[in-house]
C-alpha atoms as a printed R data frame, in Angstrom:
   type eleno elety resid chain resno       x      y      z
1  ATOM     1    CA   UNK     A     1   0.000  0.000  0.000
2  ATOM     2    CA   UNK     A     2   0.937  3.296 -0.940
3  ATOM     3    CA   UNK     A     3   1.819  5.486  1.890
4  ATOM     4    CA   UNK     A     4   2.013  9.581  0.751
5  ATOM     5    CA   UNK     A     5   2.135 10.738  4.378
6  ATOM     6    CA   UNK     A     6   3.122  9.491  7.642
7  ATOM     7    CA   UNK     A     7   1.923 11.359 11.215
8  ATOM     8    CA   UNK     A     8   3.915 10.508 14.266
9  ATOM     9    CA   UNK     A     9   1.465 11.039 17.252
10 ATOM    10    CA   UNK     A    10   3.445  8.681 19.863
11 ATOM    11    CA   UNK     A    11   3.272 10.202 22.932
12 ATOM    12    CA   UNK     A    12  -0.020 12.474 22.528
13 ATOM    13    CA   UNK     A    13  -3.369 11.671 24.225
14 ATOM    14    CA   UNK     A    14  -6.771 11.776 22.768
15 ATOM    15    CA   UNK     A    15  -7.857 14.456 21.006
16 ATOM    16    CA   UNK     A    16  -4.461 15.216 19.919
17 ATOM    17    CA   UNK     A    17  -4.058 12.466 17.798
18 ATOM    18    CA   UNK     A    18  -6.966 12.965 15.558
19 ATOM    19    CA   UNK     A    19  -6.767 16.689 15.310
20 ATOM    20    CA   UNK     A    20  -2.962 16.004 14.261
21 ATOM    21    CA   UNK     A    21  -4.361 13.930 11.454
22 ATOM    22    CA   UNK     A    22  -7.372 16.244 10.419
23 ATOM    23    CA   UNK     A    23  -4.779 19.172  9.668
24 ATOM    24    CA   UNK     A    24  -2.608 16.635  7.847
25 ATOM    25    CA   UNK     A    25  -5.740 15.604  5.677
26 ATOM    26    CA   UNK     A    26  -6.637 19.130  5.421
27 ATOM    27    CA   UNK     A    27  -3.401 19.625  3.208
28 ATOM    28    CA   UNK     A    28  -3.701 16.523  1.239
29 ATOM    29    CA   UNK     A    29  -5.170 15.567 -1.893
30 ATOM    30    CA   UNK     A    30  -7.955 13.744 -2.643
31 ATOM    31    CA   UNK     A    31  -7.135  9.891 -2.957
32 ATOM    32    CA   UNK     A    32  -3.744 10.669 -0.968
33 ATOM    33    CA   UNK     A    33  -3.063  7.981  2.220
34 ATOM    34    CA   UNK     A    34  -1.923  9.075  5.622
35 ATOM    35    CA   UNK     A    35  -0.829  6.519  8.154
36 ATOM    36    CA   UNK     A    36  -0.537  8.168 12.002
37 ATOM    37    CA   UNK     A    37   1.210  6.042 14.456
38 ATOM    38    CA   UNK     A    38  -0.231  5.908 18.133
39 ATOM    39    CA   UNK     A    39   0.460  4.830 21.477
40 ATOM    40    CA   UNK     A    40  -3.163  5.676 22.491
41 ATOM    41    CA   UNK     A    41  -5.523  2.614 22.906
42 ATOM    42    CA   UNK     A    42  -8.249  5.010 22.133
43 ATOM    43    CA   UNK     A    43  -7.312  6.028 19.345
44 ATOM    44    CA   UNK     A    44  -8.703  2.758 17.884
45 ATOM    45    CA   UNK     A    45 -12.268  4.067 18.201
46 ATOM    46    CA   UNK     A    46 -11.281  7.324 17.999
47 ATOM    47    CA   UNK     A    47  -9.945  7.302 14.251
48 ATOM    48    CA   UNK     A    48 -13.081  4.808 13.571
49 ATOM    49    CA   UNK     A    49 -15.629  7.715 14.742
50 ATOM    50    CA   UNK     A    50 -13.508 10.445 13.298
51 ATOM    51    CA   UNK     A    51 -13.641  8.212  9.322
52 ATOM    52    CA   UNK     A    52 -17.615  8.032  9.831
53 ATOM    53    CA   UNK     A    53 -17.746 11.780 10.711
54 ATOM    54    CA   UNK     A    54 -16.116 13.221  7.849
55 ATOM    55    CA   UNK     A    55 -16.297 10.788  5.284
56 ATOM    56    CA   UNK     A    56 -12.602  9.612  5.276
57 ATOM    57    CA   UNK     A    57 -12.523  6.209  4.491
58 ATOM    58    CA   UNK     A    58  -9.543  3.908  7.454
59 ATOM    59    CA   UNK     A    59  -8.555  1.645  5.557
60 ATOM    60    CA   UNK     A    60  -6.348 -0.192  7.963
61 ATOM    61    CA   UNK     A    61  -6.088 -0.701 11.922
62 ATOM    62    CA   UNK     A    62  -3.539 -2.793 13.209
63 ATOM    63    CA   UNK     A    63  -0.907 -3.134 16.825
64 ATOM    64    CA   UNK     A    64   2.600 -3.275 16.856
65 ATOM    65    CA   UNK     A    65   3.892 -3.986 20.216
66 ATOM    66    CA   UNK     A    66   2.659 -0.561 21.713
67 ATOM    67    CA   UNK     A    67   1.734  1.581 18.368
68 ATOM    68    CA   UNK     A    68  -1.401  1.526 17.143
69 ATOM    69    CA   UNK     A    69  -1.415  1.999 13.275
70 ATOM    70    CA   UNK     A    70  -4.037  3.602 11.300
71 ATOM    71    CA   UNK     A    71  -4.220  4.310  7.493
72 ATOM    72    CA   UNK     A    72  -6.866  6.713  6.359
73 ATOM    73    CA   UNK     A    73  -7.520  8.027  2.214
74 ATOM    74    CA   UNK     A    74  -8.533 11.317  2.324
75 ATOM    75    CA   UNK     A    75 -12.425 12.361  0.890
C-alpha cells in the first residue's frame, strides 16, 4: 500500500491524535493515504468515529507492540 504521508502522534493523548491527522488531511489531496502512528488505545475508536464523521474512508487498523497503526484516504 501506498503510503504519501506518515503522522507521528506517539506520545499524545486523545484528542491530539486525531486533530494532528485532520490538519494533515486538510493539506492533502484527494485519494492521498496518511498513516498516524499511536500509542493511544483510544485512538482505535477514535480514528473509527472520526472516518464516519467526515467521510474519510480507514482503511487499515492494526498493533505493533505498543503503536497503534491507522491508514486513512482522504475524501
Amino acid at each position: 500500500m501506498q503510503i504519501d504521508k506518515e503522522l507521528d502522534a506517539r506520545g499524545l493523548n486523545c484528542p491530539l491524535p486525531i486533530l494532528k491527522a485532520k490538519k494533515a488531511l486538510a493539506d492533502m489531496l484527494s485519494g492521498q493515504t496518511l498513516r498516524v502512528t499511536s500509542t493511544d488505545a483510544g485512538s482505535v475508536r477514535d480514528f473509527q468515529a472520526f472516518a464516519k464523521q467526515t467521510g474519510n474512508e480507514l482503511l487499515e487498523q492494526k498493533t505493533v507492540g505498543e503503536d497503534f497503526i491507522h491508514v486513512m484516504r482522504r475524501r
